[in-house]
Every structure is written in structure tokens, then in C-alpha cells.
N, C-alpha and C positions, 0 to 999 in steps of 0.2 A: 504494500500500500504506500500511497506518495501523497504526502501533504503537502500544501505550500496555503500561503496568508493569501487571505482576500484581500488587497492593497485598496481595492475601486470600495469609495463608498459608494451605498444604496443609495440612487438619486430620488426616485421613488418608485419604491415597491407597488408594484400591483396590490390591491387592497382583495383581501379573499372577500367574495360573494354569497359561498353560500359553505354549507360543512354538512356532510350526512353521516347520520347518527342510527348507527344497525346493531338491536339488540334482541341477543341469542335469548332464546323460551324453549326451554325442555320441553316436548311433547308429554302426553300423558301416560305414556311409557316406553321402553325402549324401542318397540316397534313403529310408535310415531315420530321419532328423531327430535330433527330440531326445528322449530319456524323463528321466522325473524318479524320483528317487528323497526318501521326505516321512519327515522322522521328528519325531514331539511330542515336546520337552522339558516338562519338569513340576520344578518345585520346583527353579528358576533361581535364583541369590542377584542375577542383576542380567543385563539385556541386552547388557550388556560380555561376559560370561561365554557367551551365547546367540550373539553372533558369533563369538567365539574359536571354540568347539565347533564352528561350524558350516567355518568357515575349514578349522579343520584337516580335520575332515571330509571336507570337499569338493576338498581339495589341489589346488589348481588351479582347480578344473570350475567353474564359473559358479553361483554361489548368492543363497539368498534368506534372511532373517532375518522371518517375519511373525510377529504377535502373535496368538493368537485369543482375541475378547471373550469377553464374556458371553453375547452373543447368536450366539456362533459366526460372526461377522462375521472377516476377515483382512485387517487394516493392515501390510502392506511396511512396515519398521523399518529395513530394509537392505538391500544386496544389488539385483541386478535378472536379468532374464531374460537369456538370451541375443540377443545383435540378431538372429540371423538365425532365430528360435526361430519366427516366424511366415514363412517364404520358402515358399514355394509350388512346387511341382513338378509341371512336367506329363508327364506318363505318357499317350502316344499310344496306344490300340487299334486294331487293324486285325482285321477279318474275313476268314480265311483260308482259302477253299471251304469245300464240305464243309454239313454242316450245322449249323443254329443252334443 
């Protein structure tokens, strides 16, 4: 890895516009996973503020802090997914007489 000092100051930063806020909800058991509930912030005095909010929000639940660009692109700021958010369950079918 290569460091070097940012020499240029910020003339002016782009001001963020809006922050999305995605909080993980345990299903009602392991076979329902996980659902998210997304709410945009707008008119943030600072990304400190966009975690608090979402902290308390989430009391607990596993949360995310992302930014959205200009281009509608989403930069994670914070926060991460649940580990088990992607587990897999398999669900056997079995054909029981009768017809198809």
C-alpha cells in the first residue's frame, strides 16, 4: 500500500444529497431469512448524524449506512449485512401419488 498527503485543499466538496438507510429484520424463523426495511435520508447536517439515526432506528437489528451518488450508485459508509444474510436452505420436494 502507498500513501502520500493530500497537499490540494477541498475547494468545495460536493454537499451529499441524500444517505440510504437498510435495516436487516430477522424473519420469523430461519426458513424466512432476512427482509430489509430502506429508508432515504435527505438534508443530513453530516454522516455522524446518518448513523446515529440509523443506530437508533435499527435498535439492535443489523444495519447499513450507504450514500447515494449522483449517479445513483451506493457506497456502504457503514454498517454491514448480516453474516448469515446469504445461508442457503434447502427445502426437499417429494411427489406424493396422485396426480401431477
Amino acid at each position: 500500500m502507498e500513501i502520500t498527503a493530500y497537499l490540494e485543499p477541498l475547494n468545495d466538496p460536493t454537499r451529499v444529497s441524500s444517505y440510504l438507510v437498510r435495516i436487516w429484520i430477522r424473519g420469523r424463523n430461519e426458513l424466512y431469512g432476512w427482509n430489509t426495511s430502506d429508508w432515504c435520508l435527505t438534508d443530513v447536517g453530516s454522516v455522524e448524524d446518518a448513523i446515529a439515526w440509523a443506530r437508533e432506528r435499527a435498535a439492535g437489528s443489523p444495519c447499513e449506512v450507504l450514500l447515494v451518488t449522483e449517479q445513483e450508485a451506493l457506497l456502504r459508509l457503514w454498517g454491514s449485512e448480516p453474516e448469515d444474510s446469504a445461508q442457503t436452505i434447502t427445502v426437499p420436494l417429494r411427489w406424493v401419488g396422485g396426480q401431477r
